[in-house]
SEPAMI-295753 format. One line per field, with one value per residue (C-alpha): residue number from 1; y negated, z, x. Coordinates in nm, 4 decimals, always signed. Example, Ala and Ser with C-alpha at 12.3 -4.5 7.8 and 13.67 -1.06 7.14 Angstrom:
BEGIN
i	(1;2)
y	(+0.4500;+0.1060)
z	(+0.7800;+0.7140)
x	(+1.2300;+1.3670)
END
This chain:
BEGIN
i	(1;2;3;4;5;6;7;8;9;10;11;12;13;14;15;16;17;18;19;20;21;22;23;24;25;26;27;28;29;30;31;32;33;34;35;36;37;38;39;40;41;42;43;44;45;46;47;48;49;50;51;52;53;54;55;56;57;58;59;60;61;62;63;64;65;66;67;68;69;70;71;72;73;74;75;76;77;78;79;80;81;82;83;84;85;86;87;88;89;90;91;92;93;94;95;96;97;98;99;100;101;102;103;104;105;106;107;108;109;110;111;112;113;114;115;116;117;118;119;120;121;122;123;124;125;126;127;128;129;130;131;132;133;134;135;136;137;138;139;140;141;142;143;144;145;146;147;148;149;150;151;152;153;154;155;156;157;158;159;160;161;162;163;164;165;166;167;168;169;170;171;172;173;174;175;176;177;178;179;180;181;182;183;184;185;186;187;188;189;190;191;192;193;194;195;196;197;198;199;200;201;202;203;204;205;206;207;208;209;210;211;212;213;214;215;216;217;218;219;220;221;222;223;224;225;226;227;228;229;230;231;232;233;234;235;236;237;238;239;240;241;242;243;244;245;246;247;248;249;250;251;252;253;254;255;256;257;258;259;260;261;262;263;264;265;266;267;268;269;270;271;272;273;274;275;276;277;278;279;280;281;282;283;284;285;286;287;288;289;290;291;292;293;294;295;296;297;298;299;300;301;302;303;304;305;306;307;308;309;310;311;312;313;314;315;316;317;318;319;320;321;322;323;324;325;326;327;328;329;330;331;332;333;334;335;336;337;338;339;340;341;342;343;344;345;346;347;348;349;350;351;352;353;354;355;356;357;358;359;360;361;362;363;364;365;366;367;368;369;370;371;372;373;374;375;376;377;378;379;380;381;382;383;384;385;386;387;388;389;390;391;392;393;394;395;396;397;398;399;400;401;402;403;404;405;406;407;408;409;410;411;412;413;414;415;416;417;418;419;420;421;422;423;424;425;426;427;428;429;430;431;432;433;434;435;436;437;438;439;440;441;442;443;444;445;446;447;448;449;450;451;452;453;454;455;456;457;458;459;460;461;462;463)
y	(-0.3475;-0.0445;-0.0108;-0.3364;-0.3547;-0.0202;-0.2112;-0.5137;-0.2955;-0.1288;-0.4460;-0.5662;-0.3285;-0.3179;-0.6707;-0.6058;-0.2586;-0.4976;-0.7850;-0.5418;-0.3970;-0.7314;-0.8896;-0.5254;-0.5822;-0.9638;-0.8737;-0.6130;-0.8958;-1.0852;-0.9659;-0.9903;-1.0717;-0.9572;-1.2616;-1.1706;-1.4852;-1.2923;-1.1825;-0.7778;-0.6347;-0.5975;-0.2843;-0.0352;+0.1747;+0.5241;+0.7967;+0.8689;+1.2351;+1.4534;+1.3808;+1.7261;+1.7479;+1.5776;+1.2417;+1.1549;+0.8288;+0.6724;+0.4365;+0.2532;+0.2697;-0.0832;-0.2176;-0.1838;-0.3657;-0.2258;-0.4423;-0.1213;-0.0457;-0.3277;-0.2789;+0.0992;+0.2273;+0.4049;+0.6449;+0.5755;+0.9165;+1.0343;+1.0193;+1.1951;+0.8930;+0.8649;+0.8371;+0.8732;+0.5215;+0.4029;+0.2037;+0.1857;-0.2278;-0.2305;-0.4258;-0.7312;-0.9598;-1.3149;-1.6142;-1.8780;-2.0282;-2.0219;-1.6274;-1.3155;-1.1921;-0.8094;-0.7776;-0.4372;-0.2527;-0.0711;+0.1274;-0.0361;-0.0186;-0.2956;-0.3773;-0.7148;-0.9345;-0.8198;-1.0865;-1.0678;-0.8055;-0.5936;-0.2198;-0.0287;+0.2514;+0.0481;-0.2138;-0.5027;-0.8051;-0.7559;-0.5461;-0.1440;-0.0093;+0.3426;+0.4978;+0.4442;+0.6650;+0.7537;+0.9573;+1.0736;+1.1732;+0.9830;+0.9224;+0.9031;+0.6531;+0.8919;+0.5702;+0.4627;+0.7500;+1.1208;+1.3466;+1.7054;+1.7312;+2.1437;+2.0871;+1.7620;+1.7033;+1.4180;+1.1659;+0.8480;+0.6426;+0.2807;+0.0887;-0.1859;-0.4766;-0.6764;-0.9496;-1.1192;-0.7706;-0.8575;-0.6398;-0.9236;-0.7950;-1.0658;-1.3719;-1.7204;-1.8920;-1.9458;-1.7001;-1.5427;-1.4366;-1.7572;-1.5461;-1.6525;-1.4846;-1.5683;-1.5560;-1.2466;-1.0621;-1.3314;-1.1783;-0.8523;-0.8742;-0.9435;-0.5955;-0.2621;-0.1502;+0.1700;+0.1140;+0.3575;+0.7495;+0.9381;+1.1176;+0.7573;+0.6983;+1.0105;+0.9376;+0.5946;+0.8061;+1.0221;+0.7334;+0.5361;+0.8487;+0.8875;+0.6614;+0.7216;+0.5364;+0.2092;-0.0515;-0.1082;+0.2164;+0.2682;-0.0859;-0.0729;+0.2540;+0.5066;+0.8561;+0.9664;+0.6806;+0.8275;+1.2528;+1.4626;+1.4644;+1.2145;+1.3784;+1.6221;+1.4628;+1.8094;+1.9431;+1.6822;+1.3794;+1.1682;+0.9341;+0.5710;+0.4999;+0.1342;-0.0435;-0.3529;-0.6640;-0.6529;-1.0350;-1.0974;-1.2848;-1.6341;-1.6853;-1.7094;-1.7028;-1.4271;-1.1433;-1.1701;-1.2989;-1.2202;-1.4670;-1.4453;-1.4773;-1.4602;-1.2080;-1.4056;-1.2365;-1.3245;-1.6432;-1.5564;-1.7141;-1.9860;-2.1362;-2.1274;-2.4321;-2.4811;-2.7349;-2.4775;-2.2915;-1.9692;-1.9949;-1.6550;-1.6686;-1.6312;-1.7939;-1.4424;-1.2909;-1.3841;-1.2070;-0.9132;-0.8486;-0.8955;-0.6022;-0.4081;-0.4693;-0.4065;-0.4752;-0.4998;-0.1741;-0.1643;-0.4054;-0.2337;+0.1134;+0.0503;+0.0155;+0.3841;+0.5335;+0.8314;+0.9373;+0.9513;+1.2337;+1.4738;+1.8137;+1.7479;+1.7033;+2.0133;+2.2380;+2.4215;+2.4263;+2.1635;+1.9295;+1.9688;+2.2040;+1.9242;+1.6652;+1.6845;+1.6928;+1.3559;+1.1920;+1.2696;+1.1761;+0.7936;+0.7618;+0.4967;+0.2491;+0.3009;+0.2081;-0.1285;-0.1533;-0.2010;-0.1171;+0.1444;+0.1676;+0.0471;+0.4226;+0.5358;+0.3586;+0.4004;+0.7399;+0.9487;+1.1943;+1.5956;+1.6524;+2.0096;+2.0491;+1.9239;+1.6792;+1.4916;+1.4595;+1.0854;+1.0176;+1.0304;+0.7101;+0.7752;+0.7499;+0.4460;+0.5612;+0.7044;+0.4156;+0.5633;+0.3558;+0.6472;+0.6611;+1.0315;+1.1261;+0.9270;+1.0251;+1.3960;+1.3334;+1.1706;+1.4842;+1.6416;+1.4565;+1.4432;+1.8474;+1.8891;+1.6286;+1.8291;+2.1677;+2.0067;+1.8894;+2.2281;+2.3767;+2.1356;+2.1983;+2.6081;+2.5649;+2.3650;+2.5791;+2.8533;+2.6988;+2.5938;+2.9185;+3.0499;+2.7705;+2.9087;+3.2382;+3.1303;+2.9588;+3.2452;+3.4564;+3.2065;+3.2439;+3.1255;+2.8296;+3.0310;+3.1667;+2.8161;+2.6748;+2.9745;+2.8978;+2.5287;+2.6289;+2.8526;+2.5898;+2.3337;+2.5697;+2.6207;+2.2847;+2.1359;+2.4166;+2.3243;+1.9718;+2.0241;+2.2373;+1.9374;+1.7173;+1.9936;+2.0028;+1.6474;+1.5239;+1.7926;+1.6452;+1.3322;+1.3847;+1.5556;+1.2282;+1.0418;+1.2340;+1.0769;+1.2920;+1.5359;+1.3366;+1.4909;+1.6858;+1.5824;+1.8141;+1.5141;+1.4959;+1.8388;+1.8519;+1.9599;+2.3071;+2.3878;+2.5900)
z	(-5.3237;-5.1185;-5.1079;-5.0287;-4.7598;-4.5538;-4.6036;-4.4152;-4.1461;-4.1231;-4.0541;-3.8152;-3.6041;-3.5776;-3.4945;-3.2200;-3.0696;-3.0941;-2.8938;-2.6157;-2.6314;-2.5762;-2.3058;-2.0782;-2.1220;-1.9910;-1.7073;-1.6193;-1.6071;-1.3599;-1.0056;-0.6466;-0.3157;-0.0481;+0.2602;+0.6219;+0.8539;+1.2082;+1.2247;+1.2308;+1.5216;+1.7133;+1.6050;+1.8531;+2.0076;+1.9261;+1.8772;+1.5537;+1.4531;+1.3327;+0.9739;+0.8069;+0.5419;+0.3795;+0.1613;+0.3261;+0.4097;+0.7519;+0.5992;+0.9095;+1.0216;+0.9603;+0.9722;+0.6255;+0.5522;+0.4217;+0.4008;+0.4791;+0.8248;+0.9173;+0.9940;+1.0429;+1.1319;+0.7911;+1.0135;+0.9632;+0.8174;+0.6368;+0.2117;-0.0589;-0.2516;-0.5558;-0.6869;-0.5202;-0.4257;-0.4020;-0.0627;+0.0769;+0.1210;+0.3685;+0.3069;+0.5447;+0.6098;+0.5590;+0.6552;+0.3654;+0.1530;+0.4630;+0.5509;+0.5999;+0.2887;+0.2355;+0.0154;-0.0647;-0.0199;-0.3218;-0.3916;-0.5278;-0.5135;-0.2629;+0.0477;-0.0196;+0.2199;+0.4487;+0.6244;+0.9205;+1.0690;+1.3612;+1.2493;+1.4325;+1.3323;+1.0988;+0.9923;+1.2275;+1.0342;+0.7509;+0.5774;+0.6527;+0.9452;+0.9629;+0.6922;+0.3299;+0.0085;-0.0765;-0.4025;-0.4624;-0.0713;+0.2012;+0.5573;+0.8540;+1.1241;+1.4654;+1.7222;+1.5118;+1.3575;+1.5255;+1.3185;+1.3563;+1.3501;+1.2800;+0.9908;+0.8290;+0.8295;+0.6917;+0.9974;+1.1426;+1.4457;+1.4092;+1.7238;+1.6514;+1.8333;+1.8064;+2.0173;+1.9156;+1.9682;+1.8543;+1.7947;+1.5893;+1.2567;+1.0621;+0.9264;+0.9060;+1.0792;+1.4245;+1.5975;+1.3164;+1.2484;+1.1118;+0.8760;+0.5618;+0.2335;+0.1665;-0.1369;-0.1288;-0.0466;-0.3080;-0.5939;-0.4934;-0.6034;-0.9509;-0.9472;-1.0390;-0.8380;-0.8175;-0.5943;-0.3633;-0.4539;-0.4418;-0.1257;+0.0435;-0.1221;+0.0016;+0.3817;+0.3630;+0.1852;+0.5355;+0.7549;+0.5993;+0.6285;+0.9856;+1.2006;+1.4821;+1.2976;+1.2996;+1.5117;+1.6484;+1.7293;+1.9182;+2.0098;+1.8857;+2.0216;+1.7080;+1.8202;+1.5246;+1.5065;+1.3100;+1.1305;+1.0231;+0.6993;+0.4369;+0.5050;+0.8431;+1.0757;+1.2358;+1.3852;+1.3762;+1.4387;+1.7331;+1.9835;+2.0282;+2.3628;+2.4140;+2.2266;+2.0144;+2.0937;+1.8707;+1.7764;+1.6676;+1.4104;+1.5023;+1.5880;+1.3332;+1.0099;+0.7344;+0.8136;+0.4718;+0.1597;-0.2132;-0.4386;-0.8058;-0.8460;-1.2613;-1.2778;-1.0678;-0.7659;-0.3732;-0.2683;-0.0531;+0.2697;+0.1137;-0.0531;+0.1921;+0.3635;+0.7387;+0.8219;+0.8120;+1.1176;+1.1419;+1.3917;+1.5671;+1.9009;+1.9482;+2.3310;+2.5260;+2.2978;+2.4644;+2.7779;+2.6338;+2.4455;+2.7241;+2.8886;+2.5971;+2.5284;+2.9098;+2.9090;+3.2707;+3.3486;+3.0094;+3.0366;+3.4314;+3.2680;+3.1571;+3.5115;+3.5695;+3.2289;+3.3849;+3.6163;+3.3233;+3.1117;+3.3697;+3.2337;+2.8721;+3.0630;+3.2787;+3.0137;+2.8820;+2.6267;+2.4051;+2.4447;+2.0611;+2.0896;+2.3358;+2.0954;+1.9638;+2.3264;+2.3734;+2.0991;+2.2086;+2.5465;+2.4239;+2.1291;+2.3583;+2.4428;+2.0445;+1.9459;+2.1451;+2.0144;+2.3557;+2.2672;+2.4554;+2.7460;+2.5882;+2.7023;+2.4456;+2.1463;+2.2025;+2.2586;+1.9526;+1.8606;+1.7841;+1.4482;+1.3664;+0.9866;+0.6841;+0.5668;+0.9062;+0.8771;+0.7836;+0.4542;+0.4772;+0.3841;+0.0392;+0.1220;-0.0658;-0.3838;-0.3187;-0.3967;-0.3767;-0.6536;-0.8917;-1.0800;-1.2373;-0.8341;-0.7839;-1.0248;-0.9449;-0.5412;-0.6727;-0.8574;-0.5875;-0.3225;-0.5938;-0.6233;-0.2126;-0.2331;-0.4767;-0.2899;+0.1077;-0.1048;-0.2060;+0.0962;+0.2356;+0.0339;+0.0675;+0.3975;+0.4092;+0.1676;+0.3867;+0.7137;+0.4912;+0.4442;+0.7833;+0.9098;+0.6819;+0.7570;+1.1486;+1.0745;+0.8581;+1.1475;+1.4134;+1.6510;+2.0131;+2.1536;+2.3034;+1.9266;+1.7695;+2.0077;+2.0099;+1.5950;+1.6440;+1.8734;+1.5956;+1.3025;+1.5203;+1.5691;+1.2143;+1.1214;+1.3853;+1.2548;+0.8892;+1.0042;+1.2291;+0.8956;+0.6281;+0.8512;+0.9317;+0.4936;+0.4672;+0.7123;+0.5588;+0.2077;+0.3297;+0.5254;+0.1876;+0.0240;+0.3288;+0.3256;+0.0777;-0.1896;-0.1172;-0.2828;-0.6244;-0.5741;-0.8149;-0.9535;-0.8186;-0.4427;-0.4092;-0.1861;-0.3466;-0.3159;-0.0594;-0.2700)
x	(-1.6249;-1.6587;-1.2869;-1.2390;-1.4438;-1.3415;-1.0210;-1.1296;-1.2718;-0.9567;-0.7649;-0.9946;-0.9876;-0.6492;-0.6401;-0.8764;-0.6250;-0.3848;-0.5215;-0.6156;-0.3142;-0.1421;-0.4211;-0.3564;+0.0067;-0.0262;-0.2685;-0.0043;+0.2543;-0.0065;+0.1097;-0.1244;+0.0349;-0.1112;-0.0844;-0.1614;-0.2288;-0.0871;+0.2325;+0.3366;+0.4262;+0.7688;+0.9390;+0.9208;+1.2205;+1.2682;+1.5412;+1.7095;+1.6589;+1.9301;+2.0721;+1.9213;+2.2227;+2.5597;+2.4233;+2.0847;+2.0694;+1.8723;+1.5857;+1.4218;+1.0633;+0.8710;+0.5421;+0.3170;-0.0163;-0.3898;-0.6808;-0.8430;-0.6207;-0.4409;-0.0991;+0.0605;+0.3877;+0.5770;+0.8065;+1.1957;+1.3571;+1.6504;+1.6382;+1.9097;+2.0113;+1.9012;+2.2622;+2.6200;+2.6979;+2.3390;+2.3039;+1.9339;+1.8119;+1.4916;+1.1905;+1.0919;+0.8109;+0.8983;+0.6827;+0.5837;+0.2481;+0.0926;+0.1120;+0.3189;+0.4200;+0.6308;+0.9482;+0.9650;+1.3284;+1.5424;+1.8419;+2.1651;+2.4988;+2.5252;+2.3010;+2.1160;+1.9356;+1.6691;+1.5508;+1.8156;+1.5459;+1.7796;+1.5883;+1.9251;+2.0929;+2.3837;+2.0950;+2.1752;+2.0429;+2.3441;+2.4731;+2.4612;+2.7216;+2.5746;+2.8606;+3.0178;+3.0295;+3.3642;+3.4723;+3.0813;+3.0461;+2.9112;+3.1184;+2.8698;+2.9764;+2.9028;+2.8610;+2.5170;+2.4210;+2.3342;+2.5085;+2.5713;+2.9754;+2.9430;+2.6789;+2.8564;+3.2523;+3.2172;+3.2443;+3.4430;+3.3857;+3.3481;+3.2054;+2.9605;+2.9157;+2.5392;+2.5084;+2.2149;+1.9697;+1.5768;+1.2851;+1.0883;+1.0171;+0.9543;+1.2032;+1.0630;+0.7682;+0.6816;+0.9599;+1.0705;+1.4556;+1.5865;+1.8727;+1.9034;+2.0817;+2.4388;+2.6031;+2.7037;+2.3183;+2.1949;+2.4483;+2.3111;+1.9801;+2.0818;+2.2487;+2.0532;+1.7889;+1.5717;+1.2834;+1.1904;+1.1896;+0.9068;+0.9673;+0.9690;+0.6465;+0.4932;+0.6144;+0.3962;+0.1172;+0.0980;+0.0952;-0.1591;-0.3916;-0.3306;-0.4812;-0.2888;-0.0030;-0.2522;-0.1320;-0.4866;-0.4825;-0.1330;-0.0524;+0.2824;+0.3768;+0.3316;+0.3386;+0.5451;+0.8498;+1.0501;+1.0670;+1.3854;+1.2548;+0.9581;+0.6648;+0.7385;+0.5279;+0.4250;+0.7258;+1.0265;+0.8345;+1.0026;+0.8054;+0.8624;+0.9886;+0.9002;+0.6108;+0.6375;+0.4321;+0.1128;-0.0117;-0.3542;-0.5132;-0.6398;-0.9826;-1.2318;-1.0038;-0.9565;-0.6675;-0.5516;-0.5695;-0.4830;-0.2670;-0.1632;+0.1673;+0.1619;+0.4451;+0.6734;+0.8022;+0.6738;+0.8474;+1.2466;+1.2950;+1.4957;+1.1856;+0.9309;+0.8467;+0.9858;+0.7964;+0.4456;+0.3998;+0.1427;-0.1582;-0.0167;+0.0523;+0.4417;+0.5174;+0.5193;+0.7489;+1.0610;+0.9791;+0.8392;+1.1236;+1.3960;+1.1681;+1.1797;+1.5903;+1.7378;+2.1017;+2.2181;+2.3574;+2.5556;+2.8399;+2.9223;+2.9841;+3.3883;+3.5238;+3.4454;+3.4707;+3.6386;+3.3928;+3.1546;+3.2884;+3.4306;+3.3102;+3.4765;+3.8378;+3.7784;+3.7016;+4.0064;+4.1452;+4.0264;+3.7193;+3.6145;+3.3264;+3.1765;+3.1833;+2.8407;+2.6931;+2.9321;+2.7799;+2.4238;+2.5117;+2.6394;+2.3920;+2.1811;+2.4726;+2.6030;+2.1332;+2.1945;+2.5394;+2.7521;+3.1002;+3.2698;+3.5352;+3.8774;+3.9915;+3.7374;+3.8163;+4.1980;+4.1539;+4.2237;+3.9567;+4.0901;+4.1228;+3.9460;+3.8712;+4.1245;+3.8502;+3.9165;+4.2968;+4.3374;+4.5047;+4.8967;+5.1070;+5.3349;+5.6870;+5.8585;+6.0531;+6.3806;+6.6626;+6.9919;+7.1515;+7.1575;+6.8669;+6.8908;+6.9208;+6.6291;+6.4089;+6.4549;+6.3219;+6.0222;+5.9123;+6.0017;+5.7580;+5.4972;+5.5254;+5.5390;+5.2017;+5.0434;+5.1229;+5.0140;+4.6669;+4.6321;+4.6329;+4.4118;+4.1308;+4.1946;+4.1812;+3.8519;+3.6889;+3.7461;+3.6045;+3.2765;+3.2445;+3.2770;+3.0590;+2.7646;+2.7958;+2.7554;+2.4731;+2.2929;+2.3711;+2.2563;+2.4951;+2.5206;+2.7135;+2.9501;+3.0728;+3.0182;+3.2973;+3.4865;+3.5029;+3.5676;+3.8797;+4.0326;+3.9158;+4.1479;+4.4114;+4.4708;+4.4499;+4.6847;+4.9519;+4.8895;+4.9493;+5.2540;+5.3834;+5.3255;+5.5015;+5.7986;+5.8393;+5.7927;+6.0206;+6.2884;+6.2917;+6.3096;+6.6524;+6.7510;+6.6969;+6.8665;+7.1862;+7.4038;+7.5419;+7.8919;+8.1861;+8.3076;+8.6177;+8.8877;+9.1733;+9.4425;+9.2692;+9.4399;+9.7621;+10.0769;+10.1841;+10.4700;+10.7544)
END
């Protein structure tokens, strides 16, 4: 009986482990959205600081929520990917079940929708313009991004053109971003995500405890916009320049309020009823933000492009060494994404390192009707390829390493350019060199074969 009954206890109170066990894991399941009734803040302008290293990625400042402070600025900064290829989707604030709800932002291989939200700096609403991974390396895009060209070789210039330029943060509601997902951003939130890494989570961990970062606080002008790095606040934090609009809750309601969503993600912007409007007060927004957004000095600048740049044409003998003074020099035409003087863009850049020579178009197969001939050029080009490649890379390698060794010694401007010049000097005679062999093999190919020389095409002997 004893037996029996230790038996019975035994299986009861398994049954009862297991019932907890399965109630936690259902709670678990049983998510809380957080709904504000007053819209968040404009985003504020800042500065973009330096990309630290090759692979970060620029993840934009936005507006976060606590019961306990309101809303606070979460610095924009640059983040290593979590994987090569990994493209960085920001969160958003969408309107809909009567309050402002936050989708949080992940990593994936494709940028997804974002509620339209303009945060600069390649995120203009869609997609991401700011630079591309290619073969396990990401290419920065200079004309949106501020990117050291003697740390990181790894550069192109695309200009951007953004039209419709808005610092409301929000999509939805009462003078909200009316964007909506297309097919494409929809298919990409069924891919794989990684939420955000823990260095993101430990840059919103330092704003929430600083109070300066409240909204209340700095009235949509943080003092720390955006840092070099998650969690450098001290140091390389940069200032906003212009403030966002702050809107306050309406009289005599709750600021937020908590939902159940049973597991179910917060509703998308395609579900949320238009036909609801928020209490906030939206009508001095449109002036407030054409203050904020000046544009009429912009569009005048390409009738004297010329008169602009003077000092990189006068210095001899190349302008190279100037380029990342240039770039800091435009960076605030390229942040509100007025395209540059048709001299500019049809201008070709110098080419200094081997990783910037642009990739060489295969000659077509040789055809010269005899096939034995043929196939003997093509191993030919494909050995003169392999051997240019080759020297590429040697090349490279050894600039890298003259590059570090500059910077361990931390040399002066003056050697820094006086490095770039010889860097470009090399490469422009490896260049001229490839294209010297490779326009020699192919007049090889070109010439047509000497005649054979038969023993009857000989004249007769004179006796």
């Amino acid at each position: 009986m004893h037996s029996i009954s230790s038996i019975r206890f035994v299986l009861c109170g398994l049954m009862i482990g297991l019932i907890v066990v399965f109630c936690a894991q259902s709670f678990a399941q049983v998510g809380v959205g957080i709904y504000v009734n007053f819209a968040p803040p404009d985003l504020p302008v800042y500065d973009q600081p330096e990309c630290p290293g090759p692979d970060y990625i620029w993840t934009p400042g936005y507006w976060a929520w606590t019961d306990d402070t309101g809303y606070y600025w979460v610095p924009g900064t640059w983040v290593l990917a979590p994987e090569p290829g990994y493209y960085w989707t920001p969160g958003y604030w969408a309107w809909g079940n009567n309050g402002f709800f936050f989708n949080p932002g992940y990593w994936g291989p494709v940028v997804g929708f974002y509620g339209g939200v303009d945060y600069g700096y390649g995120y203009f609403g869609r997609g991401y313009e700011g630079g591309r991974w290619d073969n396990g390396r990401f290419y920065y895009n200079r004309t949106v991004n501020n990117v050291n060209v003697n740390v990181i070789h790894n550069t192109y210039n695309t200009t951007v053109v953004n039209n419709a330029v808005t610092r409301v943060s929000y999509n939805g509601g009462d003078g909200g971003v009316s964007a909506r997902p297309t097919p494409q951003e929809q298919a990409a939130t069924r891919e794989r995500h990684i939420p955000a890494v823990s260095a993101q989570t430990q840059q919103v961990e330092v704003a929430r405890s600083n109070p300066e970062m409240r909204a209340s606080a700095n009235r949509g002008r943080p003092p720390i916009a955006a840092t070099a790095r998650p969690g450098a606040f001290q140091g390389s934090g940069v200032a906003a320049r212009q403030a966002g609009t702050v809107h306050g809750p309406a009289p005599g309601t709750r600021q937020s309020q908590t939902q159940p969503n049973n597991g179910r993600p917060v509703p998308r912007p395609e579900a949320a009823p238009q036909q609801e409007r928020p209490p906030a007060p939206q009508q001095e927004r449109p002036q407030v933000q054409q203050q904020e957004r000046p544009r009429p000095t912009e569009p005048e600048r390409p009738p004297v492009p010329q008169q602009q740049r003077p000092p990189q044409q006068e210095r001899p003998p190349v302008p190279q060494p100037e380029r990342p003074q240039g770039q800091q020099q435009e960076r605030p035409p390229a942040q509100r994404q007025v395209p540059e003087p048709p001299n500019h863009e049809n201008r070709p850049n110098p080419i200094t390192h081997p990783n910037d020579i642009p990739p060489a178009q295969r000659p077509a197969p040789p055809n010269t009707g005899n096939a034995k001939q043929d196939q003997k050029y093509q191993k030919q080009q494909q050995k003169l390829e392999a051997q240019q490649s080759k020297e590429r890379q040697t090349l490279q390698q050894q600039q890298d390493r003259e590059h570090q060794r500059v910077a361990q010694q931390q040399a002066n401007e003056v050697q820094k350019q006086q490095m770039e010049q010889k860097h470009q000097q090399q490469t422009q005679q490896m260049m001229q060199k490839h294209e010297q062999q490779t326009q020699h093999m192919q007049s090889r190919q070109q010439a047509p074969p000497p005649p054979p020389v038969h023993a009857t095409s000989r004249p007769p002997e004179q006796k």
